[in-house]
N, C-alpha and C positions, 0 to 999 in steps of 0.2 A: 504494500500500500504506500502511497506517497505519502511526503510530509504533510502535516498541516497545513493548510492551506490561508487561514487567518481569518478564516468563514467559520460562522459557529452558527447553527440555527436551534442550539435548545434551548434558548431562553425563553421562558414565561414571563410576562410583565404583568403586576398588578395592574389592581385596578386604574390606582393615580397613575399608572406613568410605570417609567423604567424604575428595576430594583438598582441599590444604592451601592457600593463599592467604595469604601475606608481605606485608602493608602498611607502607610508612612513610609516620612522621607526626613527623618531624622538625624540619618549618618550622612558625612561630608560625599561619600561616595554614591548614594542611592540615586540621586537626578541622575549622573552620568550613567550608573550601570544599569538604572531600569526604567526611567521614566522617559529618559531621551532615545530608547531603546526604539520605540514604532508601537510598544506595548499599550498605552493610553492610547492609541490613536484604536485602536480595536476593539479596547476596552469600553470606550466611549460609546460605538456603535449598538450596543447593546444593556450598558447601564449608566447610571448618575456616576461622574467618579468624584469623590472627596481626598483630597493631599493632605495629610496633618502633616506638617513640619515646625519649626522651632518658631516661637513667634518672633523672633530678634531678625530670621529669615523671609517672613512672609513678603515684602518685597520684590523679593528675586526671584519666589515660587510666583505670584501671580505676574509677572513679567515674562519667565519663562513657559509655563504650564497654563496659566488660567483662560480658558477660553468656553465654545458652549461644550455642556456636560463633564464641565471639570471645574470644581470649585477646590479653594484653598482655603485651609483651619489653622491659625496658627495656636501650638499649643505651649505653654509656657510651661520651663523646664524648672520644678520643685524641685529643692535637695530631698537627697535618699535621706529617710528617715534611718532612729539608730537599728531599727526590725531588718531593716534594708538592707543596712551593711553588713549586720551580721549575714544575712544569708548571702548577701553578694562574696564576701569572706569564705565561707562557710564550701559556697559554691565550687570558687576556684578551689580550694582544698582537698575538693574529694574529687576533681577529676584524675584519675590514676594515668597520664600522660607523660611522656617523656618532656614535653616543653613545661608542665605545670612544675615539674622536681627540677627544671633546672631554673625559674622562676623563683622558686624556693631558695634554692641553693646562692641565688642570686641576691634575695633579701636580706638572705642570713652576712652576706658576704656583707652588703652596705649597713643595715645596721647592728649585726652581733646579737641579736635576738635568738640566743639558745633555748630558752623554753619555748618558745615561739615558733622557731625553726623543729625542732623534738615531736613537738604537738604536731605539725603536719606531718612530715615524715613520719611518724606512727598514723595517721591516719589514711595517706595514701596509700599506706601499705598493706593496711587490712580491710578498715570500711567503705571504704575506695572502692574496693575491688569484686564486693558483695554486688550480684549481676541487679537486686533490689532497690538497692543506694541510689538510683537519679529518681526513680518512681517514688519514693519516700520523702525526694529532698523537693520533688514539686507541689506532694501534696502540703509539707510543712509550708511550703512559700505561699500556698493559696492560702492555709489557714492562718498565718501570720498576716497574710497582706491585708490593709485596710485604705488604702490611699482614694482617692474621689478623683483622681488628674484631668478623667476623661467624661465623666460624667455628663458634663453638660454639651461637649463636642456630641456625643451621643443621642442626646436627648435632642439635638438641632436636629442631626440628619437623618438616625432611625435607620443607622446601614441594615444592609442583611449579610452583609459578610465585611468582617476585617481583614485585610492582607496586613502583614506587617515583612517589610524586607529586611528586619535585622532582628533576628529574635532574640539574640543576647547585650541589644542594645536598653537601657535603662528605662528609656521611655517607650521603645517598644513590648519589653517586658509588663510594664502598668498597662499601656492598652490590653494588653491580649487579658492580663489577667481580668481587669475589669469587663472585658468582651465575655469572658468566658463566666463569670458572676451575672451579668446583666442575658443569658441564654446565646450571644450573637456567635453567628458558624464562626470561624478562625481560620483564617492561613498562615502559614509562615513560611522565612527565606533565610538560609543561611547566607549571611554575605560576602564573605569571602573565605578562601582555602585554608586559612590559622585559624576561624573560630570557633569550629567545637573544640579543638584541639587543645587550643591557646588560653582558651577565657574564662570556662566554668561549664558547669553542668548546668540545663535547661530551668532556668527558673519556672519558668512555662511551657505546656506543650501544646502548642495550634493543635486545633484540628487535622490539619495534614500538610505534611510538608512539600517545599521548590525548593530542589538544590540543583546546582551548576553541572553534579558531575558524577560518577559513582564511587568516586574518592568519598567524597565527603556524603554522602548514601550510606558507606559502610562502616564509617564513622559515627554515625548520629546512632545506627543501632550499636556497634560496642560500643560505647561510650555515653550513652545516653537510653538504652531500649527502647527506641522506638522503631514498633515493627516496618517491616519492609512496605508491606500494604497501606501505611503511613507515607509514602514519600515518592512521591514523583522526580524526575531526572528529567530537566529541559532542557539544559546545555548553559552557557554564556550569552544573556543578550545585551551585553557589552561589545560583544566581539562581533555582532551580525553587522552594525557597520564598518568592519573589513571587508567581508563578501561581496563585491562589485565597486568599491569604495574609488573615486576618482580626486587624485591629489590635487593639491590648490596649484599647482606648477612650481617646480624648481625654484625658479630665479623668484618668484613672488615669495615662496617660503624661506628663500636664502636670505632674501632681503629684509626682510622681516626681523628675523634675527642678526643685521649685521653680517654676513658670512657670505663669502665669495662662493658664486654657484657653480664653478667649475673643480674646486677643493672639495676633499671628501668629508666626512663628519663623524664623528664618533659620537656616541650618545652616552653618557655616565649619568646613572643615578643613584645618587648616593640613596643609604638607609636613612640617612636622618638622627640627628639627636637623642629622639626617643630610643634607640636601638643600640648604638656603639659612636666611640667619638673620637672613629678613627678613617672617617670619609676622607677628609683634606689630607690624608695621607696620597688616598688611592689618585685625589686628583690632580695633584703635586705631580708624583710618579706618572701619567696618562702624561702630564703638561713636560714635563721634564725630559721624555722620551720622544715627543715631535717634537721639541725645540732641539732636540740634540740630532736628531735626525735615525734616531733607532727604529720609530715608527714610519713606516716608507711613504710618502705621499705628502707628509705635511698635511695630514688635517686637521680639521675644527671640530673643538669641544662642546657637545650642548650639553651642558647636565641639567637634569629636568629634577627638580624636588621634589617629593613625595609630596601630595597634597594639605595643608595644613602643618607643615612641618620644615624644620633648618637641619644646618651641618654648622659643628666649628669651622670658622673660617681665618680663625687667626693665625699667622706665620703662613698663610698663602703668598709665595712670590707667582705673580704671572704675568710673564712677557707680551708686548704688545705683536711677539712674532707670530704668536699663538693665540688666532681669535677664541673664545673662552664668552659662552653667552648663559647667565644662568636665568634656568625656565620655571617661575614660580607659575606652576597653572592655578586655575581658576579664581574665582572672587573670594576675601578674605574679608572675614568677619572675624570681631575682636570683642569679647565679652569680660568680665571679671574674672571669669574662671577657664574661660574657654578660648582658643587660638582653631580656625578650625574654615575651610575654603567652601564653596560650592563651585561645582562643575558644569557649565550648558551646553547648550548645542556646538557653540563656538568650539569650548575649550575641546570637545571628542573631535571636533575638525582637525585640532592643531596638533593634539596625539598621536591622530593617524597620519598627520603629514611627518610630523616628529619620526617616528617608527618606522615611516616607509621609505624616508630620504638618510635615514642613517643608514651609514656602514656596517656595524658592528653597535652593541650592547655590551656594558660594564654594569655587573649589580653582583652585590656578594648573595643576591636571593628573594629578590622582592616576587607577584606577580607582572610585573613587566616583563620580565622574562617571557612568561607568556604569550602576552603582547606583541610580544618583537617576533617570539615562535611564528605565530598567526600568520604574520607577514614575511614567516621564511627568511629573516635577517638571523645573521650569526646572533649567537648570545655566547658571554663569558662570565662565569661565575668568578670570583675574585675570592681565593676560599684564607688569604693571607692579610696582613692591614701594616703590617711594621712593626708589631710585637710594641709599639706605644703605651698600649690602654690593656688592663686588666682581661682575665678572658672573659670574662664576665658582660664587658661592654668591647671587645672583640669581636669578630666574622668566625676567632675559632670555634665559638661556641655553637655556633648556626647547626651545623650538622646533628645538634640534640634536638632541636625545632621539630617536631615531628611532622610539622607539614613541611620543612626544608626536604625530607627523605625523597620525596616525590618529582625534585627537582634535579639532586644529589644521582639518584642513582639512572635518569637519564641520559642518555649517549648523545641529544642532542643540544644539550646545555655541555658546555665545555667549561670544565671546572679547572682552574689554574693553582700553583702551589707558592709559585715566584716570581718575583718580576720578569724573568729573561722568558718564563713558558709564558707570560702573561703575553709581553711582545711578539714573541714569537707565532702565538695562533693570532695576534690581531693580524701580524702581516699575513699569515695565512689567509684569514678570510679576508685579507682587503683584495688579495690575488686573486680567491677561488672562492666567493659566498657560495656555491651551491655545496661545499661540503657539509657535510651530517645534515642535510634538507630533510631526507626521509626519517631520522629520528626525530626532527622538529616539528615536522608532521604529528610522528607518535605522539610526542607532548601535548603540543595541541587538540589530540583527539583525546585524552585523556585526562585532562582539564576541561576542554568545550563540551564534549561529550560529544555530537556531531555539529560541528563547524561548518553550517551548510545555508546562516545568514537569514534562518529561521526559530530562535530560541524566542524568539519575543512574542510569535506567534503559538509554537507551542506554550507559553508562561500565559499567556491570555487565553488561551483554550481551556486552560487547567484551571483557570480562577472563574473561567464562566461557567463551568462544567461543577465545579464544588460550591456553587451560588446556587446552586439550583441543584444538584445530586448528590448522592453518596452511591460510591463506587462500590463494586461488586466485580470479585476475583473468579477468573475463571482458569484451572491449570490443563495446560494441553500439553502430553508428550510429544515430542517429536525426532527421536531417534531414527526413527528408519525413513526411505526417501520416499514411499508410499505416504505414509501422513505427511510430511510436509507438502506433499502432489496435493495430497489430498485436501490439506487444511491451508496451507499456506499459499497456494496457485488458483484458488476458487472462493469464489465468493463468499464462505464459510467468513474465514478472515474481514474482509469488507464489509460485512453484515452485523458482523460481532462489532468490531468498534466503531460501525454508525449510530450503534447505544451508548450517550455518554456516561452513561450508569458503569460503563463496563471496562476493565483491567484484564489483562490475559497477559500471564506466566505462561513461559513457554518453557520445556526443559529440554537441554539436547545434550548430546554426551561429551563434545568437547569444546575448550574458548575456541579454538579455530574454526566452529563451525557454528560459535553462537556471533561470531565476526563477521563469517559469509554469509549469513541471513540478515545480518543488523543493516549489512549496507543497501540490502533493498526492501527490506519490513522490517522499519523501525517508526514507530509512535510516541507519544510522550503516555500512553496507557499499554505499551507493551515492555514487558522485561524478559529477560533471557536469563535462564539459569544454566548452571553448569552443573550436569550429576554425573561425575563418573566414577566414582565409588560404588558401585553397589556389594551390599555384605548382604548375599545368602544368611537368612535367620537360622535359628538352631532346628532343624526338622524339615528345614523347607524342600530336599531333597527325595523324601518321601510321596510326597507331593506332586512334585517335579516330574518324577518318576510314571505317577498312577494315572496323571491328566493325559498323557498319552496312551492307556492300556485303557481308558474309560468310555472309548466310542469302536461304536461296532458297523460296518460299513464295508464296500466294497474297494474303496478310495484307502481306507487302513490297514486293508487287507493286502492289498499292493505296497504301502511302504514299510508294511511288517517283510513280505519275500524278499525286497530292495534292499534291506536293513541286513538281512542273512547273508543275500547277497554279496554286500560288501563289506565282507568279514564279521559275520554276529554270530553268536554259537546257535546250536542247534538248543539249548537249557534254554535260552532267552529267544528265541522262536515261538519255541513250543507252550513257555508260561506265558508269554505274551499273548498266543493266540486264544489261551484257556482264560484267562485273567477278560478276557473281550468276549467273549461268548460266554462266562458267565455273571459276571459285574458291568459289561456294558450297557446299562438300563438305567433310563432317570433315577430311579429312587435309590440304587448305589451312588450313584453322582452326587444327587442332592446331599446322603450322610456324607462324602467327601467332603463336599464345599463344606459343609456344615463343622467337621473338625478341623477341617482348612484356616476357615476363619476365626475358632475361636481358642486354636492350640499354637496357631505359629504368632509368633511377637514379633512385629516388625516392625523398626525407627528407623529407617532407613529416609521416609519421607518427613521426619517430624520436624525436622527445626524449619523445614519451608510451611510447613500448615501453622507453625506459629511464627511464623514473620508474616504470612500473609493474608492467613485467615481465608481459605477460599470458598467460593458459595458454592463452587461445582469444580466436577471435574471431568473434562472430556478425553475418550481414550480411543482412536482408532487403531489399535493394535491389542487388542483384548488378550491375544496369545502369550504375548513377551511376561519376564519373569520380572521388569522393572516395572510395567505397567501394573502388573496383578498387585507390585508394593505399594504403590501409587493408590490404586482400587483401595485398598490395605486398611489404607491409612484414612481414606476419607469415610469407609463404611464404618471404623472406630468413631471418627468424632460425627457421625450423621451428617455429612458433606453430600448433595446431590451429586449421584454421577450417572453417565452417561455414555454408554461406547458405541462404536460405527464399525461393524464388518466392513474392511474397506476393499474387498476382493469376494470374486462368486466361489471362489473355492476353497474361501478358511475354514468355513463351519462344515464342510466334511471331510476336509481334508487335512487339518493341522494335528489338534489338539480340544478335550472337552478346557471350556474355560472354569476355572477354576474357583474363582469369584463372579459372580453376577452384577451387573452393572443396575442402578436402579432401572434405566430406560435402555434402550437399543433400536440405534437405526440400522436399517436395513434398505437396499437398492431395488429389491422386485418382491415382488408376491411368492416367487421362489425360494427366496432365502428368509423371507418370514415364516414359511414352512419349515424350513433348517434348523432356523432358530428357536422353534417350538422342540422339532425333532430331537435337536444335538445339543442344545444349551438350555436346553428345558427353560426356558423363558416363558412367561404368560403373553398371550397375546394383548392384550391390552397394555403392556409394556412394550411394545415392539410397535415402531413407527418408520412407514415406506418413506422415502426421500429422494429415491433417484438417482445419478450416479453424478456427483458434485465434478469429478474431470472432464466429465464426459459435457457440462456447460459449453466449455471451450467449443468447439465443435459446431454452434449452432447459434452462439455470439456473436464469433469472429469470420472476416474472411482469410478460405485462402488466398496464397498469391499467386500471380499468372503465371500458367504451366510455363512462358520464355523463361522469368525471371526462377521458379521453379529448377527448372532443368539447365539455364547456365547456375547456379550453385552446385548442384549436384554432378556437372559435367557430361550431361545425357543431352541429345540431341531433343531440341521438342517436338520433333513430328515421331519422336519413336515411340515405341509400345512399352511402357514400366511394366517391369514383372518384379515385387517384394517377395524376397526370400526370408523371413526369420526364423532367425536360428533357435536353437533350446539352450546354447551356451555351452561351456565345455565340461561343466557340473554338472551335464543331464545328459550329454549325449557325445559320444566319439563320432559320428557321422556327417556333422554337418560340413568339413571341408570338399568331402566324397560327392556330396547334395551339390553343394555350387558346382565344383567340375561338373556335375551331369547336367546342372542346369543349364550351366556356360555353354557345353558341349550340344547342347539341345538348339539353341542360338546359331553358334559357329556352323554347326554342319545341315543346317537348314529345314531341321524336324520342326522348328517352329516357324508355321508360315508366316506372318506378319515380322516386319524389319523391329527387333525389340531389345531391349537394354534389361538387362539383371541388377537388380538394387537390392542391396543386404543390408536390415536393418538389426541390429544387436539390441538384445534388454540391454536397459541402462546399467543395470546392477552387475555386469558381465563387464569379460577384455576380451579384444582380439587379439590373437598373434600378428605382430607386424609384419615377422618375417614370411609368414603365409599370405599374407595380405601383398608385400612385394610380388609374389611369384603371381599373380593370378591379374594383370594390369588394365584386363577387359572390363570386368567387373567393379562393379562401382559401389564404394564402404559406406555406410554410414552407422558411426558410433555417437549416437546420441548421451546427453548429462554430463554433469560433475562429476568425478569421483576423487573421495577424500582418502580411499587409500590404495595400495596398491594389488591389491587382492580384493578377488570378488569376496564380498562382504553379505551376501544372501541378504539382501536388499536392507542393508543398514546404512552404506555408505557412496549414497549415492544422490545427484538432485537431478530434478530437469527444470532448467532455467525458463526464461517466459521466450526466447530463442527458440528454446528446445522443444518448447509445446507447438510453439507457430509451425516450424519443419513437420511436425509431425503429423497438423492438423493438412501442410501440402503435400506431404507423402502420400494420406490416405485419400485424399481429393483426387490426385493424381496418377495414382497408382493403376493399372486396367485389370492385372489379378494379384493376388496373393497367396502361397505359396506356402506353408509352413508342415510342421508336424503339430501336436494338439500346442496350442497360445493361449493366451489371454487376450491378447492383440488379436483375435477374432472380433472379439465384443465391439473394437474401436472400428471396426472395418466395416461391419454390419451398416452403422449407422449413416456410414455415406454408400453401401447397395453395391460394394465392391465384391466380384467374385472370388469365393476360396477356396481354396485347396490342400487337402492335408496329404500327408505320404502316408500311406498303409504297406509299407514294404520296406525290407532293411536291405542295405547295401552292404551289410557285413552280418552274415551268419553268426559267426562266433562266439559276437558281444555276449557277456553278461548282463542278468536283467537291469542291474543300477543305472547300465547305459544306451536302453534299448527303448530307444525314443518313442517307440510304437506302443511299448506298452502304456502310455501315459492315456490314451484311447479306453482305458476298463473306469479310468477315477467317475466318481457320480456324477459328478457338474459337468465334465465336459460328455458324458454319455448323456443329460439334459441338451448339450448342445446339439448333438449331431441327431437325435429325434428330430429335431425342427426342419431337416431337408436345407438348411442352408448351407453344411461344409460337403463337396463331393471327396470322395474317397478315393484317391489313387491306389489300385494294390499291385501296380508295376509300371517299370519307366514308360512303357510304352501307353498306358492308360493315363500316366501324367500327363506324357505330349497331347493325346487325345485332348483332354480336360482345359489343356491351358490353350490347345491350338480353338478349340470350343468358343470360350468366354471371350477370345479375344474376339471372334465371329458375332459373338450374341454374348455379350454382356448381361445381359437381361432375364436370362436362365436363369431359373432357382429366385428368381427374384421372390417369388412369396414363401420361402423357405426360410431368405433373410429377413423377409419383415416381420416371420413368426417370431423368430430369434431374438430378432430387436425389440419387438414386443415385450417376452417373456424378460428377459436381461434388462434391459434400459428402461421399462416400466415408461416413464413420460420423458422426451425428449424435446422441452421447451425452456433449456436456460439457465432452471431455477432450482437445480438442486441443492447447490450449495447455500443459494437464499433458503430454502425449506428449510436445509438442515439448521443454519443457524439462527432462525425466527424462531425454531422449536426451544432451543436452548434460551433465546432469550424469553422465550415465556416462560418456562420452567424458574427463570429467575426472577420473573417479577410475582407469582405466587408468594 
């Protein structure tokens, strides 16, 4: 699915008018990182929006923000009472953090407060750490707090939801708390990358949280418990005006600052006073190095000051050789107690030209770094200062900073130890910027989250969606490359998050493959997990064991002999066959499941049903041993769930399932009968849906057989003949089958001038070196695969590429050509003639590899009842067959439209819309 789009149509409005929306913008940084973001402009569209900011600022906010549907509150900043401090104290004390003990360590150092110092350190150390301790320390703050700050702000506008963008900021803490006293929804935002880390445990928890990134996602819950299903990830909308951003022009920005526009520029930003007070070292050194000429080029210095904040500057010598321009941004407001800027439209102009026209970046560790990432400019960490100042107020200490680690241990931040590495990579990158690009990237993506100049739209979707709902989780596996076909390529997916009620966890078995799905299904209400641990419970192998010996059938009967076949004893033939003839009966099944479920213990799923709480869980893979954990878990806590046979031949062909789903869909009339027969399912749980892939097909076009046949490299006035293979897991024949095919072609048994197209299941490889030998013939290997072995359809995708091709293969194709497929079903639907082989070209085979036997399984002996596939039982009745349909196409035609019938049940689009309307009714019960 695409990103958001910055369209939101769930809003209900009151009666009077639009609902109301409470912004603060308290902190020096929130106009620039969210308000100037395009976020109001959307927000507006759909409600009243209110700014509370400081009133000393109201000015600047009705100058820059105030227009229609946006009003500005200034609110007046009370001292923290003494209830206040203490738990603000209290607060930082017990976050158990690497930056909080070195904070510590740091106070003790300046003022020798050993009991003081003793008291925290004993308490990081134990009550800290109690996973209880932030949920204890909010409810103390709610029952301590008594303050009125907002009261009468409230009582004006009568919001229906407060956002606060800084929730560990002082005055956003009294709002929420008082919102959350007076009944009002609550949102909240961390606001930058140190503050859960850096400042204290949650005095208050919104209602549900915006955070930038899944850094700090996975932060709020250690360090704070707040479940996962709490917290949405929308990226940086800071950063979206990067994404198309056009600079003000060189010579206009040079000039600006003084600086010659054909000299290059260095960017330095110091920490600032507040941090270490050893900047005017690094700047000295920077200055002292292009005036000496160690730095090549002679450039110019901008150092940009951190907003509201200095550096010592005494014992600066700087040369008039070396232009040196220092950049205080934004408007500066000066209070009694407070020192402290506001940022506007302007000032995010002058950053992005700043960032985009420097050379190089000097910062011992700020988020600028980021910044300068974004835009793909070097960055250099400065990890040294001159051994000056204490370590204390040194860059050495940086690397304890627990949000520093995240910069620290990236490849594309260049971390320096000394002056001469320091010089050294700046000439490097004055030479070569595009070095470490691709780990800058990384950074970037991992801080932004998806950096794609759309955060602002997802953060405004998510506050208009929490205005008006509460979310409902839904967990969908997707391990194998059927269900992602199945759920993730069909409107299942689309259907689900057109309810903005609705969240979907996805689970897949590895990050590389929750990476390759992020980058084209990603949502600000979808997450990706990662399970690839799974711990068989203690018994579960019992189990394991019986689900297969519990269905009796002519289909199990076949992969019992194929089992023997390929090396099984004749002891485990023999019980197997007995154990199915006389326990293969529902009501042994049903006491299975029955001890199934209430003997085997399984955690396997548990710390995700308590992160995320989910309402349902849907399972198209009923069979698999991680799904029935999944089932497991949500039939323990009464979680709805719901599974999708997502193939005609699992319910007679796999495995009994071993847990029952509460509901079951099902594609035809046929496998509702299955599902009564094999899974002892109640009919009234079992709901037809259609075949969700098979949408594609009757949505889309194909494309024209020219453009068709030059990809493929077939001529287009020729005759397409599909050949699919069984793969080299089912059958040793099929290179023997092309030669005879080829050869049927070549030597003119087939009348018509025609081409041989071989299409592979995705979940298969060809040999290439066979593929060399054979240059007439024309390959197609369809999908992704993530590993390098067939993976018996776990490791595999078909891209929206890979459906299109398939959807002009079958368009175009004149016959088709197989042993028993599945790939019939898809063939039916566009009325293309089939053909199976009924004869083997190697006596000798073993049954495991005797492709003809696959002809006895149930499902496909439902198929060939219908008169749609003709039966080759020799080469010579092949050429008949395919020399036939090329003549008259149209043979057997009502053969295949019984087929289609029975199989495809309705063929108008909307199976994947049924299936997931279903789901979302089950959830609004």
């Amino acid at each position: 699915m695409p990103f958001f789009t910055g369209k939101y149509d769930g809003i209900s409005m009151s009666k009077n008018g639009k609902k109301t929306i409470v912004i603060s913008s308290f902190h020096t940084l929130i106009s620039r990182n969210i308000l100037c973001s395009g976020m109001l402009e959307l927000l507006r569209e759909k409600a009243n929006i209110v700014i509370f900011c400081p009133e000393r600022k109201k000015d600047f906010f009705d100058r820059e923000f105030k227009g229609e549907g946006v009003d500005i509150e200034g609110i007046a900043d009370a001292p923290l009472s003494r209830s206040e401090q203490y738990m603000r104290t209290m607060g930082a004390t017990l976050l158990p953090t690497s930056t909080i003990f070195l904070k510590k360590r740091t106070t003790y150092w300046r003022d020798k407060k050993l009991l003081n110092y003793a008291a925290s350190f004993f308490l990081l150390h134990t009550i800290a750490r109690f996973h209880q301790t932030p949920r204890l320390f909010r409810r103390l703050f709610l029952f301590f707090y008594n303050k009125n700050v907002f009261e009468n702000a409230f009582a004006k506008y009568n919001p229906d939801i407060v956002f606060s963008t800084d929730v560990l900021d002082w005055l956003d803490v009294r709002m929420l708390a008082e919102a959350k006293r007076s009944g009002i929804k609550t949102a909240g935002m961390v606001r930058s990358w140190d503050n859960v880390t850096n400042k204290s445990l949650l005095p208050v928890s919104p209602g549900h949280f915006i955070v930038n990134n899944e850094c700090i996602r996975d932060e709020l819950a250690e360090f704070n418990a707040v479940p996962f299903k709490d917290i949405t990830v929308v990226g940086m909308p800071q950063f979206d005006y990067y994404i198309g951003y056009q600079p003000t022009g060189r010579k206009k920005f040079f000039k600006k600052l003084g600086f010659d526009a054909n000299r290059r520029m260095i960017m330095f930003a110091p920490m600032g006073k507040k941090f270490i007070d050893t900047d005017r070292y690094m700047l000295q050194l920077l200055h002292d190095a292009v005036l000496s000429g160690e730095i090549n080029g002679a450039p110019q210095i901008l150092v940009r000051f951190p907003p509201g904040d200095d550096f010592v500057r005494d014992g600066l010598a700087i040369s008039d050789s070396v232009p040196v321009f220092f950049d205080r941004p934004g408007m500066a407001y000066q209070s009694a107690k407070k020192k402290d800027n506001e940022m506007g439209k302007e000032d995010m102009i002058h950053l992005a030209d700043s960032l985009f026209y420097s050379d190089v970046l000097i910062n011992p560790g700020s988020t600028l770094c980021v910044d300068m990432a974004a835009f793909g400019r070097p960055v250099i960490c400065n990890r040294f200062d001159g051994g000056e100042a204490h370590y204390f107020r040194s860059v050495e200490s940086f690397p304890e900073f627990h949000h520093c680690r995240y910069l620290f241990k990236s490849k594309g931040i260049r971390s320096v130890f000394s002056k001469d590495e320091l010089i050294g990579w700046i000439n490097r990158y004055m030479a070569n910027s595009s070095l470490d690009l691709e780990e800058r990237k990384k950074l970037t993506r991992e801080h932004a989250y998806i950096h794609d100049g759309k955060a602002h739209e997802r953060l405004a979707s998510c506050v208009l969606q929490l205005l008006e709902n509460e979310q409902k989780t839904i967990f969908i596996p997707i391990f194998q490359g059927a269900e992602a076909k199945n759920i993730l390529r069909t409107k299942i997916y689309d259907t689900l998050l057109s309810d903005p009620d609705v969240r979907i966890v996805f689970f897949v078995a590895n990050s590389s493959k929750a990476e390759y799905y992020q980058k084209e299904f990603s949502h600000p209400r979808v997450i990706y997990e990662v399970f690839d641990r799974y711990r068989p419970p203690f018994g579960n192998g019992i189990f394991e064991f019986l689900k297969f010996r519990l269905m009796n059938n002519p289909t199990i009967d076949l992969r019992r002999r194929r089992a023997r076949d390929m090396g099984g004893t004749a002891f485990g033939y023999i019980g197997s066959y007995v154990l199915t003839r006389v326990f293969g009966r529902p009501r042994f099944r049903k006491l299975v499941r029955f001890l199934d479920r209430h003997f085997i213990r399984d955690n396997n799923f548990t710390p995700f049903f308590e992160k995320y709480g989910p309402s349902l869980v849907f399972a198209a893979h009923l069979f698999g041993e991680i799904e029935t954990a999944l089932l497991r878990e949500a039939k323990r806590r009464g979680v709805l769930s719901v599974g999708l046979v997502n193939s005609w031949d699992k319910l007679t062909g796999r495995a009994m399932f071993r847990l029952l789903p509460d509901k079951i869909l099902v594609f035809n009339e046929i496998l509702k009968r299955e599902a009564i027969d094999y899974a002892d399912m109640d009919a009234q749980d079992i709901h037809i849906v259609g075949i969700p892939p098979f949408d594609y097909y009757v949505t889309d076009m194909p494309s024209a057989r020219s453009d068709f046949a030059e990809r493929i490299g077939i001529h287009p006035d020729k005759k397409i003949i599909v050949y699919a293979p069984l793969g080299r897991s089912n059958s040793k024949s099929d290179w023997d089958i092309l030669d005879m095919l080829q050869s049927f072609i070549t030597d003119g048994k087939i009348k018509r001038d025609s081409a041989l197209l071989v299409r592979y299941p995705p979940n298969d490889f060809a040999d290439e070196e066979e593929i060399k030998k054979r240059p007439r013939i024309y390959f197609d290997i369809p999908g992704v695969r993530f590993t390098k072995k067939r993976g018996f359809g776990l490791d595999w995708d078909m891209t929206k590429n890979d459906l299109q091709h398939l959807l002009d293969t079958l368009h175009h194709a004149d016959v088709f050509v197989s042993y028993a497929s599945t790939l019939v079903l898809d063939v039916v639907v566009f009325d293309k003639p089939i053909i199976n082989i009924n004869f083997e070209l190697k006596n000798d085979l073993p049954l495991s590899h005797t492709p003809t036997s696959f002809y006895a399984t149930e499902h496909y002996q439902k198929a060939l009842r219908t008169g749609a596939i003709r039966m080759a039982a020799s080469p010579n009745e092949l050429i008949e067959c395919i020399n036939t349909y090329l003549s008259r196409p149209s043979e057997d035609s009502k053969g295949r439209a019984r087929l289609r019938h029975e199989q495809c049940w309705k063929l108008d689009g909307k199976a994947g819309e049924r299936t997931a309307t279903f789901l979302l009714e089950l959830l609004s019960h």
